[in-house]
C-alpha positions in Angstrom: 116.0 -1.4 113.2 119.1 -0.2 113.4 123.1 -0.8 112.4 125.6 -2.8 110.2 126.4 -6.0 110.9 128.5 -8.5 108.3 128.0 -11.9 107.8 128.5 -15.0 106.0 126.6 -16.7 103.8 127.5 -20.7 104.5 127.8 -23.4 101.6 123.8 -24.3 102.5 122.7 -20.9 101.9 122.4 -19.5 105.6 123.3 -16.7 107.0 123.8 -16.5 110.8 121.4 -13.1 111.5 122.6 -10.4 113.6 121.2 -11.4 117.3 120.7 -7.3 117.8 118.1 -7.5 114.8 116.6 -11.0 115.7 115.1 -9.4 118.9 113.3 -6.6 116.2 112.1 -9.3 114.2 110.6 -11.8 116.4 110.6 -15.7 116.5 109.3 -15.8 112.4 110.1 -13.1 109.6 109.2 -12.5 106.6 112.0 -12.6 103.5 111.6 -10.9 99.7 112.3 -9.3 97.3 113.7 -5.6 98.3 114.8 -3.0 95.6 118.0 -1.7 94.2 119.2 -5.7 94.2 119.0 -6.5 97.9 116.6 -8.3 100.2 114.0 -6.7 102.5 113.7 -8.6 105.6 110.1 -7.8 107.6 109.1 -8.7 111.3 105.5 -9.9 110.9 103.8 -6.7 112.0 105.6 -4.9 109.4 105.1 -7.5 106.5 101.2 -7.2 107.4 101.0 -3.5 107.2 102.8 -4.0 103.5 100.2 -6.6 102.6 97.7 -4.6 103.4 98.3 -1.3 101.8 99.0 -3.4 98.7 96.0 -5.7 98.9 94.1 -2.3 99.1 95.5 -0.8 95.8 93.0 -1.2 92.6 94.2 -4.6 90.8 95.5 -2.1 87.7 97.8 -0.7 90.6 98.9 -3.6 92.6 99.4 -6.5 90.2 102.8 -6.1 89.9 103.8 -4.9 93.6 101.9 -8.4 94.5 104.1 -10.5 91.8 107.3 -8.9 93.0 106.9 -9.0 97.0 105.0 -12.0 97.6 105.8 -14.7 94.7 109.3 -15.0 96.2 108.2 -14.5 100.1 109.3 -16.8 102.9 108.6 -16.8 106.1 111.7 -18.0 108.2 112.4 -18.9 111.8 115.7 -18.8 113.0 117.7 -22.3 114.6 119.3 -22.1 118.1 122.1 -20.9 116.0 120.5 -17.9 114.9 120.3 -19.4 111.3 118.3 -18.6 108.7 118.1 -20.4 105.1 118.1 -18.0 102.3 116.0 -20.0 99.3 118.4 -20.0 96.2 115.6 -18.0 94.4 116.0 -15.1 96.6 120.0 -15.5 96.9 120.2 -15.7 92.7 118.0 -12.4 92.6 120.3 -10.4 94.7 123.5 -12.0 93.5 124.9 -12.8 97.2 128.0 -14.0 97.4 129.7 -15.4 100.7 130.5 -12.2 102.4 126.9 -10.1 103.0 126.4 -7.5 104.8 122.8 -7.2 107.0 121.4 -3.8 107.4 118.8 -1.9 109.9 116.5 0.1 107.7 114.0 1.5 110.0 111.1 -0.8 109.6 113.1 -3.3 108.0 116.3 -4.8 107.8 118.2 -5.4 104.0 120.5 -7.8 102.9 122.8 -6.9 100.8 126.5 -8.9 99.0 129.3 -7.2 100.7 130.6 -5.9 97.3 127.0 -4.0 96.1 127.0 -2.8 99.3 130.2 -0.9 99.4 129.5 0.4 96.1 126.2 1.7 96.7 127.9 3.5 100.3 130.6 5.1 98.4 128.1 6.3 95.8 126.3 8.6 98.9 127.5 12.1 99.6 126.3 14.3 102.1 125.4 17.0 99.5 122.8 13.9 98.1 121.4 13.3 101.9 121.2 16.8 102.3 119.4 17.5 99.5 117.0 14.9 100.4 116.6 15.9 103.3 115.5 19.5 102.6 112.8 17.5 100.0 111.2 16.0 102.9 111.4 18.8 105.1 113.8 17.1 107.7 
């Protein structure tokens, strides 16, 4: 998943989602938790793949990746509109505010508020991504 698309977060707590990343994600996604202070979105392939490297994990290892990514999942299905309801839980942990900004992250898409995301994209240098770059041998 791919680009950068900005939204609005309506006064019932939906978000119109990007019609480019709805065809990634299927008819029903998967909604969490994500680090950093955004939320990872997951088409179901992807969300299974997750569960099942975590489920895999000793208990000692995984109890806490299992309390963060899955007590505040939700599966959601888009309306005809394109709408989906972000639960308040999930809006409260990443502190979204009306404007948000919906963003392809390879497997994944984020959602971020407009303002953390701005601050975290003027934060990145080039010297930073190139020097992560040459740590993964890319």
């Amino acid at each position: 998943m791919t680009g950068e698309y900005g939204c609005v977060l309506d006064v019932k707590g939906r978000i119109t989602f990007p019609a480019k990343l709805r065809e990634s994600l299927g008819e029903t996604f998967m909604v969490t938790k994500g680090l950093d202070g955004c939320l990872f979105v997951y088409p179901m392939d992807e969300w299974s793949v997750l569960e099942d490297k975590i489920k895999n994990l000793p208990m000692s290892k995984s109890r806490n990746l299992q309390r963060f990514f899955f007590a505040g999942a939700v599966d959601v299905t888009p309306d005809k509109q394109g709408r989906v309801l972000i639960p308040a839980n999930l809006r409260t942990y990443a502190d979204l505010g009306k404007d948000i900004v919906v963003a392809g992250a390879s497997v994944r898409a984020e959602i971020w508020d407009k303002e953390k995301w701005e601050s975290l994209q003027s934060e990145l240098d080039s010297d930073m991504i190139a020097q992560q770059m040459d740590e993964i041998d890319f």
